[in-house]
Backbone as CSV, one residue per row, in Angstrom:
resi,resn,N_x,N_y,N_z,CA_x,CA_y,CA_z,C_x,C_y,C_z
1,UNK,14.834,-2.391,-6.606,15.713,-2.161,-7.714,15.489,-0.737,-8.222
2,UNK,16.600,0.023,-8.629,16.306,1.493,-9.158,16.918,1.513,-10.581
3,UNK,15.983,2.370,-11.215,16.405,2.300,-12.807,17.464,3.910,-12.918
4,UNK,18.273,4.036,-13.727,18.466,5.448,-13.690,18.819,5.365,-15.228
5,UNK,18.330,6.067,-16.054,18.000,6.572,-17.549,19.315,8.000,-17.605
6,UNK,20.504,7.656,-17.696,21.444,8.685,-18.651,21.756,9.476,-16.789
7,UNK,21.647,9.100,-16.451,22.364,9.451,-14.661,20.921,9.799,-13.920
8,UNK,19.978,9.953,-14.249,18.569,10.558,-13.920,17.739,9.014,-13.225
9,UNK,17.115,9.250,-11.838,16.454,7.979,-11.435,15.127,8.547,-11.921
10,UNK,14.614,6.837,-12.146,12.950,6.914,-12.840,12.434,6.090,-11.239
11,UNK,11.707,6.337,-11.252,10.616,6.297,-9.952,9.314,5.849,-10.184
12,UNK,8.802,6.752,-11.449,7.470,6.449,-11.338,7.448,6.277,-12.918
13,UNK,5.963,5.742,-13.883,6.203,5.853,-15.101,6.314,6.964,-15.620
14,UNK,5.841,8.233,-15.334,6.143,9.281,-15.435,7.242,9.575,-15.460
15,UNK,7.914,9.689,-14.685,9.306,9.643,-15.093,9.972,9.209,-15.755
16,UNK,9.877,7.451,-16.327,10.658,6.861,-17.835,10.118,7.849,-18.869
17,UNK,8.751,7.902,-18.577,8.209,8.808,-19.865,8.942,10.300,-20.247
18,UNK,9.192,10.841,-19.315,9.640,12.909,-19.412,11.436,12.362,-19.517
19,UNK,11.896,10.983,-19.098,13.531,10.895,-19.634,13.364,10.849,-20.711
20,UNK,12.441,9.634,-21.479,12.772,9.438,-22.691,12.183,10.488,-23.438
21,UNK,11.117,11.721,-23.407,10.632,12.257,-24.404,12.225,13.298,-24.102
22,UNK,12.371,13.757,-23.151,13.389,14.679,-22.957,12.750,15.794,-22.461
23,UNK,11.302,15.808,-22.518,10.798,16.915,-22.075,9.523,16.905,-20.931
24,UNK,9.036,17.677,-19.575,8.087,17.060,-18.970,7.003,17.062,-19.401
25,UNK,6.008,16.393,-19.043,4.885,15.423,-19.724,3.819,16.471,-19.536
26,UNK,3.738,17.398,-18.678,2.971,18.680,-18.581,3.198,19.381,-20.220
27,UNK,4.090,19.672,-20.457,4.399,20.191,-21.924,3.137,19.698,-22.564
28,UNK,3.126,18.594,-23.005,2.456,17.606,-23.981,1.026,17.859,-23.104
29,UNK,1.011,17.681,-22.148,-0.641,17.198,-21.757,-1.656,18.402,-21.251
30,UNK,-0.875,19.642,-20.734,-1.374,20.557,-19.717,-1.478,20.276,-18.755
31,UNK,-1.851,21.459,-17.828,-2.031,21.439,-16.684,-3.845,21.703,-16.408
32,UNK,-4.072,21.265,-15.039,-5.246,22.016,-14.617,-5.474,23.609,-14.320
33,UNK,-5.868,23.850,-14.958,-6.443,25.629,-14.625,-5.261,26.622,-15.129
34,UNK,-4.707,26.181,-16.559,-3.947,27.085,-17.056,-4.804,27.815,-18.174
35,UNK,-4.739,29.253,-18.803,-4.993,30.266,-18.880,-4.970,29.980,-20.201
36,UNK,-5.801,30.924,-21.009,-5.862,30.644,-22.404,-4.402,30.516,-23.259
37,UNK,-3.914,31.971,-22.077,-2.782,32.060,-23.062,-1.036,31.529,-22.514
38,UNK,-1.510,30.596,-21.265,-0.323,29.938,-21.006,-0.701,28.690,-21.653
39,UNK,-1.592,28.032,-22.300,-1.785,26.896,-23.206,-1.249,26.981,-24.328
40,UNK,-1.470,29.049,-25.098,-1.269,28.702,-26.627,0.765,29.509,-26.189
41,UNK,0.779,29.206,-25.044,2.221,29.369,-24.822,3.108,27.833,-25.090
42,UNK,2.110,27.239,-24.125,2.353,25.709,-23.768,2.611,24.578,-25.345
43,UNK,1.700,24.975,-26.162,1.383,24.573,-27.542,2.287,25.085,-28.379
44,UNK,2.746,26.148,-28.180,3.608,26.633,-29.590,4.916,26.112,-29.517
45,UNK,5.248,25.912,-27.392,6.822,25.068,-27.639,6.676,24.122,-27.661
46,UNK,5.465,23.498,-27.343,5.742,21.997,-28.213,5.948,22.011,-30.110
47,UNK,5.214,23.047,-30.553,5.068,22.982,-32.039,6.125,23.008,-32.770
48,UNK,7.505,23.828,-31.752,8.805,24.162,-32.117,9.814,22.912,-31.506
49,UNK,9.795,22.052,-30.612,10.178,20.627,-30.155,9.906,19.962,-31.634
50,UNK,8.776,19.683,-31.865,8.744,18.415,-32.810,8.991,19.021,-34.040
51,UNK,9.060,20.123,-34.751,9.926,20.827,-35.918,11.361,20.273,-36.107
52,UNK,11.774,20.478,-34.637,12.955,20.707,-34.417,13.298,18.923,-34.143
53,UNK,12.908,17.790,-33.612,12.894,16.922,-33.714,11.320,15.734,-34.493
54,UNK,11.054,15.739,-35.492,10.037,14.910,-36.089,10.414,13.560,-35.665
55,UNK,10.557,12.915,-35.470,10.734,11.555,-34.907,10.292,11.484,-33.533
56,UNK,10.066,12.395,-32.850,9.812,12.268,-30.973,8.659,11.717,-31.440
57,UNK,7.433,11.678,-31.789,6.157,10.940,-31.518,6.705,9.582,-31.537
58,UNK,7.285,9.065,-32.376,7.583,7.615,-33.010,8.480,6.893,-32.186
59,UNK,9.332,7.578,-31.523,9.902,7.476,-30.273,9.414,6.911,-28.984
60,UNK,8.600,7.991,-29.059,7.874,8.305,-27.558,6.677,6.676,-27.909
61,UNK,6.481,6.620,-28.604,5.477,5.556,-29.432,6.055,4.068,-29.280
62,UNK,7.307,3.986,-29.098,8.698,2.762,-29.411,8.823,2.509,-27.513
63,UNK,9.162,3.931,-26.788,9.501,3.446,-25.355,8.046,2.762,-24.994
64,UNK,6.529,3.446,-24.981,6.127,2.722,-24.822,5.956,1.456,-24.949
65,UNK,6.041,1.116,-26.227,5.534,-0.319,-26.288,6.906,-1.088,-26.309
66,UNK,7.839,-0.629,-25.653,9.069,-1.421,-25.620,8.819,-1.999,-23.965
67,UNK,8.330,-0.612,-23.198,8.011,-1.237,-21.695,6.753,-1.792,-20.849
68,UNK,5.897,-1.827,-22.377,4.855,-2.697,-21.987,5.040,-4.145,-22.394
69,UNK,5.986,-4.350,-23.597,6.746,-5.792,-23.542,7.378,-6.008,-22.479
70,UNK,8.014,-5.436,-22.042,9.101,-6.176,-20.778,8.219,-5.655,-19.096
71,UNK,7.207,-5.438,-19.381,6.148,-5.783,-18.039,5.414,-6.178,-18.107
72,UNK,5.251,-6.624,-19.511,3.613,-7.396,-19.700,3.057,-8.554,-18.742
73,UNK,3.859,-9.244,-17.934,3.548,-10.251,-17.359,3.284,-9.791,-16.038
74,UNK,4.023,-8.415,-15.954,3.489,-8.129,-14.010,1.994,-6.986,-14.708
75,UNK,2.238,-6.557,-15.632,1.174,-5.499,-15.628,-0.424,-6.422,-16.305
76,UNK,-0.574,-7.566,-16.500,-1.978,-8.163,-17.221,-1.444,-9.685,-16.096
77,UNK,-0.910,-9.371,-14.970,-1.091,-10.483,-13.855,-2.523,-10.222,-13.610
78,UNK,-3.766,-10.529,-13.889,-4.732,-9.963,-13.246,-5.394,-11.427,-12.496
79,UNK,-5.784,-11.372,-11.559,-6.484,-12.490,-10.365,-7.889,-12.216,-10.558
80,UNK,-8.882,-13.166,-10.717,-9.999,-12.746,-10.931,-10.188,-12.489,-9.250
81,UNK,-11.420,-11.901,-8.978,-12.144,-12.057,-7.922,-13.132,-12.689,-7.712
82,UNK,-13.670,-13.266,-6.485,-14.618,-14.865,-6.640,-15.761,-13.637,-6.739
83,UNK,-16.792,-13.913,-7.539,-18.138,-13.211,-7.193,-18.896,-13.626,-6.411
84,UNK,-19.374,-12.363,-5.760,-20.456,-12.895,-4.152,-21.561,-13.572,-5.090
85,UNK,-22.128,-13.968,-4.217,-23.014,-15.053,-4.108,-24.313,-13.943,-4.071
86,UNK,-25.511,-14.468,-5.249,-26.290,-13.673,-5.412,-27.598,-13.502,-4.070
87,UNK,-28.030,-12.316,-4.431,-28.610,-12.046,-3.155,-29.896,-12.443,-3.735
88,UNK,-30.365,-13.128,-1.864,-31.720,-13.902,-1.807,-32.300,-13.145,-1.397
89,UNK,-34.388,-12.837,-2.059,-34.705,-11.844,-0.764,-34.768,-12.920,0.504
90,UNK,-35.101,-11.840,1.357,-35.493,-12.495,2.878,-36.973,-12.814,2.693
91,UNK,-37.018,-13.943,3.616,-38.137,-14.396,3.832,-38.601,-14.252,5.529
92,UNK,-39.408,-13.837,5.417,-39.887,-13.189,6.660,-40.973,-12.394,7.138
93,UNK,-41.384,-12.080,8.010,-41.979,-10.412,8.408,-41.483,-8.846,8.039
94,UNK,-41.782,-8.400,7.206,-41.566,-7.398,7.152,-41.771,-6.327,7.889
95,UNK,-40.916,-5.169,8.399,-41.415,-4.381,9.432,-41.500,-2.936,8.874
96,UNK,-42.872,-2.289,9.295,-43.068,-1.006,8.762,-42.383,-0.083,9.392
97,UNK,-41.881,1.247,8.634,-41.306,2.589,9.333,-42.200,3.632,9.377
C-alpha cells in the first residue's frame, strides 16, 4: 500500500515527518560534521520558520501521536522470546593450555 501526503509519496517515517513539518528533518536535527557556522546558519532558519509559523511544534507534536494511534497495534506487536536455558557448568576433566 502507498501513502501519498498532498501528491508527495511517504516511504519511510521520515518522510510523513518532513511532509507534515513542511520542512526536512535535517533542518531541525543537523547533520553529521557540519561546521560551526553552517549550524548557526542551520538554527537561525529554523528560528525564522517557527516566528513565522508558532504552531509547527504542536503540530509536528499532533502528527505524531496521531500515527502512533493508528499503528499502535503493529508497532507494540512485540513476541517475547523463549529464554535459553541457563548454563550448567560442565562436569568433567578439565584440560590445561
Amino acid at each position: 500500500m502507498r501513502a501519498y501526503i498532498n501528491g508527495h509519496q511517504a516511504v519511510t517515517p521520515f518522510d510523513f515527518l518532513e511532509l507534515a513539518l513542511g520542512t526536512p528533518l535535517e533542518l531541525w536535527l543537523g547533520v553529521d560534521g557540519e561546521s560551526p557556522e553552517e549550524r548557526a546558519a542551520r538554527l537561525d532558519a529554523a528560528r525564522d520558520i517557527l516566528t513565522d509559523h508558532p504552531g509547527l511544534p504542536d503540530d509536528a507534536v499532533r502528527v505524531a501521536a496521531q500515527a502512533l494511534e493508528d499503528h499502535a497495534p503493529d508497532l507494540f506487536n512485540v513476541i517475547p522470546l523463549a529464554r535459553p536455558a541457563g548454563r550448567r557448568p560442565r562436569v568433567g576433566k578439565e584440560v590445561a593450555a
